[in-house]
N, C-alpha and C positions, 0 to 999 in steps of 0.2 A: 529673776525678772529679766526677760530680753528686751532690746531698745521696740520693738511692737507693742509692748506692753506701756511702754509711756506713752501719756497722750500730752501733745504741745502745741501752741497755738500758732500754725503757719504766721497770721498777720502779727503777732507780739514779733517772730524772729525777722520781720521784713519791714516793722515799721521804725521807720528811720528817723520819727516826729520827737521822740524819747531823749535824743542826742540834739545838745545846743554846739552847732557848727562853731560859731561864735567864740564861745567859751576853750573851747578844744583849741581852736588858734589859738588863742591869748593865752591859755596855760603853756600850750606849747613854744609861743613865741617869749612868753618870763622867764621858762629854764631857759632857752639858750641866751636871754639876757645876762642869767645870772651866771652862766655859764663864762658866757665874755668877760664879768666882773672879774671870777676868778682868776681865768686866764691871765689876765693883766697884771695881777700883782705876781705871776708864776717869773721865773728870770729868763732872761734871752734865751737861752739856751734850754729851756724848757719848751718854753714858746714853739721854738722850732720845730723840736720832733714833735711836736703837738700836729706841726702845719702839716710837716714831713709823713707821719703819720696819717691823717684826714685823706692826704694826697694819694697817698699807695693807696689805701681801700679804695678814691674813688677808680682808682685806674681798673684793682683788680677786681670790683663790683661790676666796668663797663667790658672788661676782658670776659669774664661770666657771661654776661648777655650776649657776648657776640658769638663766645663758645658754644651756649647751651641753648639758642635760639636760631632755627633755622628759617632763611627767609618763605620757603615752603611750610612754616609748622603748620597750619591754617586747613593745610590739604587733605580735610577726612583721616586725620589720623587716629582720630580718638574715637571714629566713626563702627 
């Protein structure tokens, strides 16, 4: 069977009514509550490279975007 051969319902993949915004926060927002819990009772020195940790990714997350994003990308490239 080739993906033409399924049939699928444009509006089910676009309807966004399905997803409670809401809920998605507050789950999202309890794990890193619970998260923090943990953290806490973790000892100093855990702690740290925890922070130490966080830190490098966010650095080398924003090194990524400056690398792999040109201020040009916009320009008919994909045209």
């Amino acid at each position: 069977m080739s993906t033409d051969d399924i049939e699928y319902d444009d509006e089910l993949y676009t309807d966004t009514s399905m997803f409670d915004a809401e809920e998605i926060v507050r789950s999202v927002e309890e794990v890193a509550r619970d998260k923090k819990k943990v953290e806490k009772k973790l000892p100093a020195r855990r702690r740290f490279e925890i922070m130490v940790e966080e830190r490098k990714l966010a650095e080398d997350l924003g090194e990524a975007f400056d690398d792999e994003w040109d201020d040009d990308w916009g320009d008919d490239e994909w045209s």
